[in-house]
C-alpha positions as CSV (number, residue, x, y, z in Angstrom):
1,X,50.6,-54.9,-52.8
2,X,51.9,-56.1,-49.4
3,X,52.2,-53.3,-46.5
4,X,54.5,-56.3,-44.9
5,X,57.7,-54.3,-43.2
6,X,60.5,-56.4,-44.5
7,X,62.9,-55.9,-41.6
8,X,63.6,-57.6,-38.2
9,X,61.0,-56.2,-35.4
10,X,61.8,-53.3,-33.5
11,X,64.1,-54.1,-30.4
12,X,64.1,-50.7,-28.3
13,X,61.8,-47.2,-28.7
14,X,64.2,-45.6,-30.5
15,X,63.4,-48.8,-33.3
16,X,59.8,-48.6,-32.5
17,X,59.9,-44.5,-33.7
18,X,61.4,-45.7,-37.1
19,X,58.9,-48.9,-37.4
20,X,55.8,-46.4,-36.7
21,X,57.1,-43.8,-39.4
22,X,57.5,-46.7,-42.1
23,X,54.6,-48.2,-41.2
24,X,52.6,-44.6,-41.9
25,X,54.4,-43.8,-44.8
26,X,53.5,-47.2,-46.2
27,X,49.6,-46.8,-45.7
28,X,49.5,-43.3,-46.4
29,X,51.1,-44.2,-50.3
30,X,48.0,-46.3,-50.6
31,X,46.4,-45.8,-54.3
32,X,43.2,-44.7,-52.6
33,X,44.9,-41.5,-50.8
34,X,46.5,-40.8,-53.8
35,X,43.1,-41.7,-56.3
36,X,41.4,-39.3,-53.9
37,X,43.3,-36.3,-54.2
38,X,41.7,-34.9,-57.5
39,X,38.5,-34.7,-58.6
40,X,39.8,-35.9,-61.8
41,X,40.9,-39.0,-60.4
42,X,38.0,-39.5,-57.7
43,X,34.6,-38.0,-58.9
44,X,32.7,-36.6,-56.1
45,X,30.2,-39.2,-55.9
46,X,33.2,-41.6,-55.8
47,X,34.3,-39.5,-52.5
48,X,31.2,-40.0,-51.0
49,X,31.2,-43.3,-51.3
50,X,34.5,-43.7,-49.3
51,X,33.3,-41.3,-47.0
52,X,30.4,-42.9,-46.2
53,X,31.9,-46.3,-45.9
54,X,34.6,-44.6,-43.9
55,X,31.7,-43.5,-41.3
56,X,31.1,-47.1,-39.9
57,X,34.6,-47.3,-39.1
58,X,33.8,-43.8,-37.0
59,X,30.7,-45.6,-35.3
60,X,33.5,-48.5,-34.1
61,X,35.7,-46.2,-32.1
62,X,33.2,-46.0,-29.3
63,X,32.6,-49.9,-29.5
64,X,36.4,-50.4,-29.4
65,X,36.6,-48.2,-26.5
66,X,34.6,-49.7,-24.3
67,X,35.4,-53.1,-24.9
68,X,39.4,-52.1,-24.4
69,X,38.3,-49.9,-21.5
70,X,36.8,-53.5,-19.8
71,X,40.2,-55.4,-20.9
72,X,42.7,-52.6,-19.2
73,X,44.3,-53.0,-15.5
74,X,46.4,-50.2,-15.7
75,X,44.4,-47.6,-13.9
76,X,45.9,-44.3,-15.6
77,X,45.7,-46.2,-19.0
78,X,41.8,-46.5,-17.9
79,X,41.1,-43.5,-17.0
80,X,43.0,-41.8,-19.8
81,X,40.7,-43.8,-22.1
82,X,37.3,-42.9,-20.2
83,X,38.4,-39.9,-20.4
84,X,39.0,-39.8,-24.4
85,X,35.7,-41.5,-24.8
86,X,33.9,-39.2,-23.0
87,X,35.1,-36.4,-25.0
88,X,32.9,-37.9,-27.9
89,X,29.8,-36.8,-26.2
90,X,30.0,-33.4,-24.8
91,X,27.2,-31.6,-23.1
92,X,26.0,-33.8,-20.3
93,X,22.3,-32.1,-20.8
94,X,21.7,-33.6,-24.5
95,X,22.5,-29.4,-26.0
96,X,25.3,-30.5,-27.8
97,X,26.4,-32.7,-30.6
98,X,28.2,-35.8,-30.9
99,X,31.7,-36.6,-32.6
100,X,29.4,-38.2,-34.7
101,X,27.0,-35.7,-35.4
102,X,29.7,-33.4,-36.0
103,X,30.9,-35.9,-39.0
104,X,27.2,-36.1,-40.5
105,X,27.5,-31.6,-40.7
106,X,30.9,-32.4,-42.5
107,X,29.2,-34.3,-44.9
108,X,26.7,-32.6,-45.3
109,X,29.1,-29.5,-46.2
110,X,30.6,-31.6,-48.7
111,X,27.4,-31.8,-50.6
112,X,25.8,-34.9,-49.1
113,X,21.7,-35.2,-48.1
114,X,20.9,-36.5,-44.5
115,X,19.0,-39.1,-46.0
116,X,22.3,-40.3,-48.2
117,X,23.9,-40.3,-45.0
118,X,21.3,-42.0,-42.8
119,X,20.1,-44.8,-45.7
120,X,23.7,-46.1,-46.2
121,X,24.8,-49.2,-45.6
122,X,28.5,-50.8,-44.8
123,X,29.6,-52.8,-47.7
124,X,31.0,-56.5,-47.5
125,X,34.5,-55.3,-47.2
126,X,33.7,-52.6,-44.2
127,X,32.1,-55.1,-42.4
128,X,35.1,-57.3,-42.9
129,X,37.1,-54.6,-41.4
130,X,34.8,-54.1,-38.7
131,X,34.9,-58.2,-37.7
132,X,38.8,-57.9,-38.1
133,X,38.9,-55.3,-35.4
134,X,36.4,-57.2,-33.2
135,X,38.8,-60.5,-33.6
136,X,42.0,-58.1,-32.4
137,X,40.6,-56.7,-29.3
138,X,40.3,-60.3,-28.1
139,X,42.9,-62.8,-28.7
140,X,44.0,-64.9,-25.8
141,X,47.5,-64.4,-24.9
142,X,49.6,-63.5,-22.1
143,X,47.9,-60.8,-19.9
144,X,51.1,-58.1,-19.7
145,X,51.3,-58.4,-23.5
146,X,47.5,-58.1,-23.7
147,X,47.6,-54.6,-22.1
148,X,50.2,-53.8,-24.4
149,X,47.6,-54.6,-27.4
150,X,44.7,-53.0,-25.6
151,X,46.4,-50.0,-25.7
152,X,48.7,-50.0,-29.1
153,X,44.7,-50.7,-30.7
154,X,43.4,-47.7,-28.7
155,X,46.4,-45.4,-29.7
156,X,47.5,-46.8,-33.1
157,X,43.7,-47.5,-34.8
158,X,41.8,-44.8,-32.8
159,X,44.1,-41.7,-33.1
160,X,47.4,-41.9,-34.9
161,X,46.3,-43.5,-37.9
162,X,43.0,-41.8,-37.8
163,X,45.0,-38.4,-38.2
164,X,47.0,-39.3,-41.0
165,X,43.7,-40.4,-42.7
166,X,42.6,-37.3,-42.1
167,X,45.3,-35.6,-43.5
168,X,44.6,-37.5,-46.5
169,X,41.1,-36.5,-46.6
170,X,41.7,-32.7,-46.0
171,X,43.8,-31.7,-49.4
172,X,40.5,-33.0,-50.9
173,X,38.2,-31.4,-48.3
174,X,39.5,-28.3,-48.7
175,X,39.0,-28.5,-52.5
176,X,35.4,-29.0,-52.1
177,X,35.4,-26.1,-50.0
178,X,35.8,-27.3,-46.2
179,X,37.7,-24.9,-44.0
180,X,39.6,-24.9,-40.8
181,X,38.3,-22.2,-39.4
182,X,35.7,-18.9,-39.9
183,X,32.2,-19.0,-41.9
184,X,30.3,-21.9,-39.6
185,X,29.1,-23.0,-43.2
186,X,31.9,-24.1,-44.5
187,X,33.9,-24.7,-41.2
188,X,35.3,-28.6,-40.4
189,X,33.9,-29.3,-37.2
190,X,35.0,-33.1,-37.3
191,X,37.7,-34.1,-39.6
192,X,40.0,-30.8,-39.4
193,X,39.9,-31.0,-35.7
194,X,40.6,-34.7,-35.4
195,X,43.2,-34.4,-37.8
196,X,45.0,-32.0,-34.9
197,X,44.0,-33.6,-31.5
198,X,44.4,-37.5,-32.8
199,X,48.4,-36.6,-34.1
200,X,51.1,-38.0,-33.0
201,X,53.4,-35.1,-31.9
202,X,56.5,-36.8,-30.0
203,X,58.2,-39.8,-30.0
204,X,58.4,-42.4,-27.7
205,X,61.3,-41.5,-25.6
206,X,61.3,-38.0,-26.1
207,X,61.8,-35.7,-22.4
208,X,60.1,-32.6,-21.0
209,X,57.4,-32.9,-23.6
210,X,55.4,-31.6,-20.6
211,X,51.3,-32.4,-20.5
212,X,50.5,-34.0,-23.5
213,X,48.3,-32.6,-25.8
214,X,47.0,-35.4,-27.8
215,X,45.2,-38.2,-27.6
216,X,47.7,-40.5,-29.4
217,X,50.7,-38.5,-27.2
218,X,48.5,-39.0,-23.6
219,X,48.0,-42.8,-24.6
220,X,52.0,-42.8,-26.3
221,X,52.9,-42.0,-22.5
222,X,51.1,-45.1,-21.0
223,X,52.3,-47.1,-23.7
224,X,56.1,-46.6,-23.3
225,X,56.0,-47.2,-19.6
226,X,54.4,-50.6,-20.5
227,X,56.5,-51.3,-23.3
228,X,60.0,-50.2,-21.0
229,X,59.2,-52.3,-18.2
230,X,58.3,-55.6,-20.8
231,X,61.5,-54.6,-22.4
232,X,62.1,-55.9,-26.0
233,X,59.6,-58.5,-25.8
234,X,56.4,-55.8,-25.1
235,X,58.6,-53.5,-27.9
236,X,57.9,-56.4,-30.7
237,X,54.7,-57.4,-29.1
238,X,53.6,-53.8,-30.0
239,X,55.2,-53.4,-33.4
240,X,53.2,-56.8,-34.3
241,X,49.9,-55.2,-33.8
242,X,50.7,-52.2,-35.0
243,X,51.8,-53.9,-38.3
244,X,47.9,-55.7,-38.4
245,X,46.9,-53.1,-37.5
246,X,48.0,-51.3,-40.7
247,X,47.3,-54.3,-43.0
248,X,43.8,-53.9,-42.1
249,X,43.1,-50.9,-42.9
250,X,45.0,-51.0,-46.1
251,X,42.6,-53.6,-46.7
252,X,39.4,-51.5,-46.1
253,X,40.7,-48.8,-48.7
254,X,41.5,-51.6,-51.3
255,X,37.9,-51.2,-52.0
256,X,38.2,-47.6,-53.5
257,X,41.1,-48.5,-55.7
């Protein structure tokens, strides 16, 4: 199955709303999310699997980060991005977890060992992934559209898409008996609360939305100033990587089919 859009590119914001939608609704019907849902249909141990594999695209969002962060010229695109990544390591003194300790709990809540966790490895098609995103953060190309990629990657493949996999996830999660909130046993501390800051919560275009509260919103801003004062051209520009984008990681997930 193709997650190819088979419609001209998005010419205006008000296209690029509808192309993002489609686009989500078309990875989000991927036989994995829908595989996963029952533990009829996905074991646990199957879960695990993806979960794990899933991890190593966690450890990436850092790496992308910084390497976008050295690419970007627009200074409040730069500092809205230090100031996302820095939000994955709170507690300047060392007393508090990482994002990414905070995913290892998680796990751990959903009936995985530390040493499953810690001995894993990513499989062929993970690392695939991994190389694809690598390859994306640095094509050569014209430098205004470049910005525009920098930060459609950033926004697209670090928090909008990263929520609506969570979403995904949490029907299940919550079946194997992760909460949103109360009893720190069984509380989410990662993927429940990544699921609400990375969402997309306006459109593009859309007035008085006042200080944005997400990351994919706060980046959303940046981008549709960039994307306005292209015009159409930085519109498609963005639609085309947010279409790769999609088809690789509908790609990863083919692996759990």
């Amino acid at each position: 199955m193709t997650t190819k859009a088979k419609v001209r590119l998005p010419q205006n914001l008000d296209d690029l709303n509808q192309w993002e939608t489609k686009l989500i609704e078309q990875f989000c019907s991927h036989p994995t999310f829908v595989k996963l849902r029952s533990p009829s249909t996905m074991p646990i141990g199957e879960l695990h699997q993806l979960l794990l594999q899933r991890r190593f695209l966690s450890f990436a969002f850092t790496v992308v980060y910084d390497m976008a962060i050295d690419g970007i010229t627009h200074q409040a695109a730069k500092e809205t991005a230090r100031a996302i990544l820095r939000e994955e390591y709170p507690g300047e003194n060392g007393d508090q977890e990482s994002h990414r300790e905070l995913l290892v709990l998680d796990l751990i809540k959903l009936g995985l060992t530390r040493q499953e966790i810690s001995r894993s490895t990513p499989s062929p098609q993970t690392i695939r992934g991994l190389s694809s995103m690598l390859q994306m953060l640095t094509q050569v190309e014209d430098d205004a559209l470049y910005q525009i990629r920098l930060i459609t990657i950033l926004r697209f493949w670090g928090e909008v898409l990263v929520s609506e996999e969570y979403k995904q996830f949490w029907f299940r999660m919550e079946q194997e008996g992760l909460i949103k909130r109360g009893d720190p046993k069984k509380r989410s501390r990662f993927y429940y609360p990544h699921l609400v800051h990375d969402e997309r919560e306006h459109n593009f275009g859309t007035t008085d939305i006042g200080d944005p509260r997400t990351h994919s919103d706060r980046l959303g801003n940046i981008l549709e100033d960039m994307t306005t004062q292209l015009g159409y051209a930085g519109v498609e520009h963005c639609a085309k990587v947010e279409q790769a984008i999609v088809d690789m990681k509908y790609q990863f997930y083919n692996q759990f089919v």
